[in-house]
C-alpha positions in Angstrom: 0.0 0.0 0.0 1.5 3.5 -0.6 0.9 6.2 0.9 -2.3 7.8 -0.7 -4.0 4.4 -0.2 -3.2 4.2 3.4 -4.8 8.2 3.6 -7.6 7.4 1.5 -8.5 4.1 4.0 -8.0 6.1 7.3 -10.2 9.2 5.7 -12.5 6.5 5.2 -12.5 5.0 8.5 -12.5 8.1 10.3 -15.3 10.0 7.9 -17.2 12.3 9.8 -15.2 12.3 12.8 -12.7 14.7 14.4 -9.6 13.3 15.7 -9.2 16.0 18.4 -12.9 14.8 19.3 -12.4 11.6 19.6 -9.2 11.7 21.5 -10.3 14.6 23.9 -13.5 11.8 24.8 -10.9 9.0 25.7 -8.8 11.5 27.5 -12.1 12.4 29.5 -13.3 8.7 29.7 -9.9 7.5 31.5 -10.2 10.3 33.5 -13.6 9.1 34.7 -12.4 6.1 35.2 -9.8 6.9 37.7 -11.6 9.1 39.5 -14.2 6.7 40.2 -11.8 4.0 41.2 -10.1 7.0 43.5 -13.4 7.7 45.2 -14.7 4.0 45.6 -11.4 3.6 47.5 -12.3 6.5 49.7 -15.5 5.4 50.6 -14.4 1.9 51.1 -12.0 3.4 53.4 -14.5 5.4 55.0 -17.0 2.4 55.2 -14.7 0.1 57.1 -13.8 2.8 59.3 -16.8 3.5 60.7 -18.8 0.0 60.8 -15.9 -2.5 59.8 -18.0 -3.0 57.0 -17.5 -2.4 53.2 -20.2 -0.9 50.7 -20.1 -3.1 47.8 -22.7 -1.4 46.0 -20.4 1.5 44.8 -18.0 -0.7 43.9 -20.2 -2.8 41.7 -21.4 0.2 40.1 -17.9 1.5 39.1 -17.3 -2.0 37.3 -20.4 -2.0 35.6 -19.3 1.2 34.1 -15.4 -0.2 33.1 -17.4 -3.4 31.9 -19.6 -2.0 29.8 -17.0 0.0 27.9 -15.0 -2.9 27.8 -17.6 -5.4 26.6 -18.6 -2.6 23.8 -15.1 -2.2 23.0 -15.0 -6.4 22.6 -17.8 -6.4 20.1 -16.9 -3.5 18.1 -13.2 -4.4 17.8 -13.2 -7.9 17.9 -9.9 -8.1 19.8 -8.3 -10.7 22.0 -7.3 -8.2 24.4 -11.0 -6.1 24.7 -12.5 -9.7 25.1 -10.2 -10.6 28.3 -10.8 -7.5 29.3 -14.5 -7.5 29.4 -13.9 -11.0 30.3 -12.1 -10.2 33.5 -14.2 -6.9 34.5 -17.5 -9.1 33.9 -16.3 -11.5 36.6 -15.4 -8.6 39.5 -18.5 -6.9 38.4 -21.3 -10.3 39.2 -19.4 -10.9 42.2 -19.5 -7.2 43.7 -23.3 -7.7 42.7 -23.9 -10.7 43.9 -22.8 -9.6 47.7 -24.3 -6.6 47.4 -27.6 -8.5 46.6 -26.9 -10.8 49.7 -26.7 -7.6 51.9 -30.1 -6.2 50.5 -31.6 -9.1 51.2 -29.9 -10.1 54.1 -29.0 -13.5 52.7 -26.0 -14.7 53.8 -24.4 -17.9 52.0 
């Protein structure tokens, strides 16, 4: 492939679609992310602090939000690595459900 044709297939890939854009939403999207693994810590902290107990719930939701991306990212792209990631995230994210569920309903396996 020369050069034009490699041009010409990224034009085409990208039509529509400002680089800065898209760049400037994973800059933001990262961002989110660590800030929301940031503040689950704090709270965790703060949970088992004050009742020696951990809030699972917030940490369920901040994996549901990192396996959602992921598992869109899987089916989109196709890759080996976005698979093992949503792979991976899906797991932490039942199991941080699951005990909050079991702490709803009081149900304790």
């Amino acid at each position: 492939m020369d050069k034009e044709e490699i041009l010409m297939k990224s034009r085409n890939e990208n039509k529509g679609r400002d680089m800065a854009k898209i760049e400037e939403n994973r800059s933001s999207a990262r961002f989110a992310i660590i800030f929301g693994f940031f503040f689950m810590a704090v709270l965790g902290v703060l949970s088992l602090a004050s009742h020696s107990k951990m809030i699972y719930g917030v940490a369920a939701m901040e994996f549901c939000i990192v396996f959602a991306m992921n598992i869109y990212n899987a089916v989109k792209k196709k890759e080996r690595k976005y698979i093992i990631l949503s792979l991976t995230t899906g797991v932490v994210f039942l199991m941080f459900t699951f005990i909050t569920i079991c702490e709803i309903f009081q149900i304790y396996p």
